[in-house]
C-alpha positions in Angstrom: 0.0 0.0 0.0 1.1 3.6 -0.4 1.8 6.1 2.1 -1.2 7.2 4.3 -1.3 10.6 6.3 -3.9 11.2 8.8 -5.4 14.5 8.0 -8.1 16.0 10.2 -11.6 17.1 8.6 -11.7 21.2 9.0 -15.1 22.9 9.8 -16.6 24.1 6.5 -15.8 27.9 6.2 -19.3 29.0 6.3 -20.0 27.5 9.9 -16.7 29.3 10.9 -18.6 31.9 10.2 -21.8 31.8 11.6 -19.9 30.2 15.1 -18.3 34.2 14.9 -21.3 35.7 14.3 -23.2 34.1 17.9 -19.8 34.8 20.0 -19.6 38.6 19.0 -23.3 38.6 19.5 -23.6 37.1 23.0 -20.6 39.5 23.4 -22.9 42.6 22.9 -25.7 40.9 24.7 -23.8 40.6 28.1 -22.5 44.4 27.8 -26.1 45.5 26.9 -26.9 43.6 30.4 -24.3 45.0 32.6 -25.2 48.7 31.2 -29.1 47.8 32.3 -27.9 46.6 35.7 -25.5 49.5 36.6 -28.2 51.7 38.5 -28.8 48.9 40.8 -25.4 48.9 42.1 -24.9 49.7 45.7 -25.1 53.7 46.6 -21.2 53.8 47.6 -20.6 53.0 43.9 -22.6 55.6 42.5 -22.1 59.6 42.3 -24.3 60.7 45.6 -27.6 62.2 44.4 -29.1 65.4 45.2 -32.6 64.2 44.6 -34.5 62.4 47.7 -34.8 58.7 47.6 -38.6 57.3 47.9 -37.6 56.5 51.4 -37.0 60.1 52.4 -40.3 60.9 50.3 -42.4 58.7 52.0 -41.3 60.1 55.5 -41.5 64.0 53.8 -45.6 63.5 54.4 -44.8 62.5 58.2 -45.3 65.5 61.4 -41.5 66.3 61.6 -41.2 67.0 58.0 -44.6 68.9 58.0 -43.2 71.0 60.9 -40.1 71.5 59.1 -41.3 72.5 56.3 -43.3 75.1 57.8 -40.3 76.6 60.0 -39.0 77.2 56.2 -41.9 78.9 55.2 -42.1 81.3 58.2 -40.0 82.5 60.1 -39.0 82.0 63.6 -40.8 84.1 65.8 -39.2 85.1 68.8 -41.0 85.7 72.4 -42.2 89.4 72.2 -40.7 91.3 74.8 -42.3 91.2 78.6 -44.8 94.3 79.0 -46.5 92.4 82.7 -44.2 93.4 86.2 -45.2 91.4 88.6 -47.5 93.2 91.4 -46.6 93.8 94.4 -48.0 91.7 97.1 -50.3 93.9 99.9 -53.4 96.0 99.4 -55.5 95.4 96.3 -53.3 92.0 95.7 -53.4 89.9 98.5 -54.6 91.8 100.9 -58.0 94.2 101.3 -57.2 97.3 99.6 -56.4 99.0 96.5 -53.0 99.3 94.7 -53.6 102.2 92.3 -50.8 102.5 89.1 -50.9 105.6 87.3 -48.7 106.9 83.8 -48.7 110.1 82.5 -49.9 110.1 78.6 -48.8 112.7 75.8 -51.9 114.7 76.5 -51.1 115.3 79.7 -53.9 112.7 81.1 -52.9 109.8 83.0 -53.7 106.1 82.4 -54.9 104.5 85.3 -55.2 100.7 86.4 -57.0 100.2 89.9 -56.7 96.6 91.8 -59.1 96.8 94.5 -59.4 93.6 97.1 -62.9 94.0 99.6 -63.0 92.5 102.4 -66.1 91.6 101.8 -68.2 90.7 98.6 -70.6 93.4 97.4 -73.3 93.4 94.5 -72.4 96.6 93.4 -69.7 99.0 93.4 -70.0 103.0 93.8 -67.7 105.4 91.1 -66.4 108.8 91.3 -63.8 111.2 90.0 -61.2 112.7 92.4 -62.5 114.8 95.5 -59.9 117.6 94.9 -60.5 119.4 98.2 -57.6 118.0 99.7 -55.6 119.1 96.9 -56.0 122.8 97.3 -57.3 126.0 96.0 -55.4 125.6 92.5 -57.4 122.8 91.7 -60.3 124.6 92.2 -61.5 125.1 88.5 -60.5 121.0 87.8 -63.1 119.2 86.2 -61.5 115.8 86.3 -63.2 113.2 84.3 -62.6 109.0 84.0 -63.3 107.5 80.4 -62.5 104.7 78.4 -63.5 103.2 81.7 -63.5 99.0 81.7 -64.2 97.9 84.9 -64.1 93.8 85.7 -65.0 92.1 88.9 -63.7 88.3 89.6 -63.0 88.7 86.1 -66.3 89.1 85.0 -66.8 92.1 82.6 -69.1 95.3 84.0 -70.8 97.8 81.7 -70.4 101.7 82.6 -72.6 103.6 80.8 -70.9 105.1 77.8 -67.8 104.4 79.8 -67.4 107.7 81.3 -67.6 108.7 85.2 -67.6 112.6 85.6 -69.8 112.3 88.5 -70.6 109.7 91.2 -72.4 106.7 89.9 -73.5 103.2 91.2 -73.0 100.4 88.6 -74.6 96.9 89.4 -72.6 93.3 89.5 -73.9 90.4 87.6 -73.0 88.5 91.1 -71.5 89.8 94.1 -67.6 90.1 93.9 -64.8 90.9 96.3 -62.0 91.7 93.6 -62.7 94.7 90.8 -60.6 95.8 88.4 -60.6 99.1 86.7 -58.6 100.4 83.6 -59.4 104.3 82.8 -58.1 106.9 81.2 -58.4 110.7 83.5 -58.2 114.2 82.4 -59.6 117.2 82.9 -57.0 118.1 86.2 -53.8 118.4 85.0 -52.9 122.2 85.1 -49.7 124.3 85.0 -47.5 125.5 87.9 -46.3 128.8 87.9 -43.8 130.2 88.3 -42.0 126.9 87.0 -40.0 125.9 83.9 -41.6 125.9 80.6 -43.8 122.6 80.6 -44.2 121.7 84.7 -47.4 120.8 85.7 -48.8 118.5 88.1 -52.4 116.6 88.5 -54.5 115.2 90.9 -54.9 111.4 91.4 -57.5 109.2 93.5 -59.0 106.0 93.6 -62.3 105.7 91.0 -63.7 103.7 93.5 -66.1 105.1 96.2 -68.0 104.7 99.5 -65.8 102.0 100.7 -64.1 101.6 104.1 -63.0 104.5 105.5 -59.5 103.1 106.7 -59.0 101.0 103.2 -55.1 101.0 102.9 -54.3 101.9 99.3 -50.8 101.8 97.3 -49.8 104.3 94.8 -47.3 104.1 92.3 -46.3 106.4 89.6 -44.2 105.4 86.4 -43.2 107.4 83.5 -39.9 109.4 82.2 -41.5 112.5 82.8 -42.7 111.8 86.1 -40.6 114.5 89.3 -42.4 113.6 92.1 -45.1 113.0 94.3 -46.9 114.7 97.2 -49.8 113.3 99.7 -51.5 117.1 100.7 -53.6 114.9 103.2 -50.9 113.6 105.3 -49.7 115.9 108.7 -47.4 117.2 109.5 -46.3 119.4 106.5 -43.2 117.8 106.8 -44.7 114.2 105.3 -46.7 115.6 102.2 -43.2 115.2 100.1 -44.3 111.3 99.8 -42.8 109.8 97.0 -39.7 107.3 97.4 -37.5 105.6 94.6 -36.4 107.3 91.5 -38.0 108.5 88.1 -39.4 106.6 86.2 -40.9 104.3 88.8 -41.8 106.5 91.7 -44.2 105.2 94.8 -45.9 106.8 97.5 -44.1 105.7 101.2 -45.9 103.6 103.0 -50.3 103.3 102.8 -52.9 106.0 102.4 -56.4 105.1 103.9 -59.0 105.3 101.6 -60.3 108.6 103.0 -57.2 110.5 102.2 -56.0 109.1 99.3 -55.4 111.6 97.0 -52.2 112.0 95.5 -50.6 115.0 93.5 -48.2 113.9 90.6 -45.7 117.0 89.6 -44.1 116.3 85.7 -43.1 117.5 83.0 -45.5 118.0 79.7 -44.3 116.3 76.7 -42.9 119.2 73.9 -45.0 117.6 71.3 
């Protein structure tokens, strides 16, 4: 026999071919797959992301983000500044009696707040303006007069007709009460001292409230910048009508008054405009 070579049987070209063909194809599919399944990889991997994830969204529609949102929207408010002082404990507080507070206004009236404390309760309550005898012949041609008046007692509001006192009155209680209140505006007996500076004057102050106990103990203070001093023309000996003690603006009367001479004489200075 003749020489015999072993010779393998190659693959047809064409199915080369085609076998190419699938590779490079499941080539494109796997790199098509991995581009599809990059956004699921794991945060750290990924750029960080200024948009909320649905977990933060979710909790957005929750109380704290609702308050927060709101704090956004407004803005912080801050506790207003303290206008109450706390009252002095005594007459018209805690104790029977009345603690009277009195600041001069632009007008030359005075503003007036009146804590009174009964020792007893009582269905009505009796209003006047100031009895200016004590005060003196240059007060003679005052015509003082309370308005604006708001009267409360144990915190019950009181009607005063048209809510002006120029005279003495008697004003009925829904029930009978042991605290009243009083906020009032009076004018009408502020006049000028002369000779003085340019401006001094001085007015004439006492409780609105009427026909109580003669020996009521009542407390007077006096605040304003404008405010000199005070003088109690009731007390004796001369020497004790000078009455006032602290220092402008928060002035006091020394000690009590009783209700029968508690009439006070406030000496300031008139506001230039």
């Amino acid at each position: 026999m003749g020489k015999m070579t072993v010779v393998g049987h190659p693959l047809p070209a064409g199915l080369r071919r085609a076998l190419g063909l699938v590779l490079v194809a499941g080539l494109c599919v796997a790199a098509v797959t991995v581009y599809q399944d990059a956004p699921d990889l794991p945060r750290s991997a990924r750029a960080p992301s200024l948009e909320p994830s649905p977990a933060t969204s979710a909790s957005a529609g929750g109380p704290s983000a609702s308050a927060t949102s709101t704090t956004a929207a407004q803005p912080m408010r801050t506790a207003p500044p303290s206008t109450s002082k706390h009252l002095p404990k005594g007459p018209g507080t805690t104790q029977p009696g009345i603690l009277l507070m009195a600041s001069p206004l632009r007008d030359g009236s005075f503003d007036i707040a009146e804590i009174v404390k009964l020792p007893y309760s009582t269905s009505s309550v009796r209003l006047g303006p100031p009895n200016l005898t004590l005060a003196g012949d240059r007060f003679a041609h005052a015509k003082p007069v309370a308005t604006q008046v708001q009267v409360s007692a144990d915190n019950q509001p009181v009607l005063v007709p048209g809510g002006r006192v120029s005279r003495q009155i008697e004003v009925a209680l829904l029930e009978p009460a042991r605290r009243i209140e009083l906020r009032y505006t009076l004018s009408g007996i502020t006049i000028r001292t002369i000779p003085s500076p340019a401006g001094r004057a001085v007015t004439a102050i006492s409780p609105l409230v009427r026909g109580e106990p003669r020996d009521l103990p009542v407390v007077a203070m006096v605040s304003g910048s404008t405010v000199l001093n005070i003088q109690c023309p009731a007390r004796t000996p001369l020497s004790k009508q000078a009455c006032s003690v602290g220092r402008p603006p928060r002035l006091r009367v020394g000690g009590r008054l009783p209700w029968n001479k508690a009439l006070i004489v406030v000496q300031f200075d008139l506001p230039k405009q």
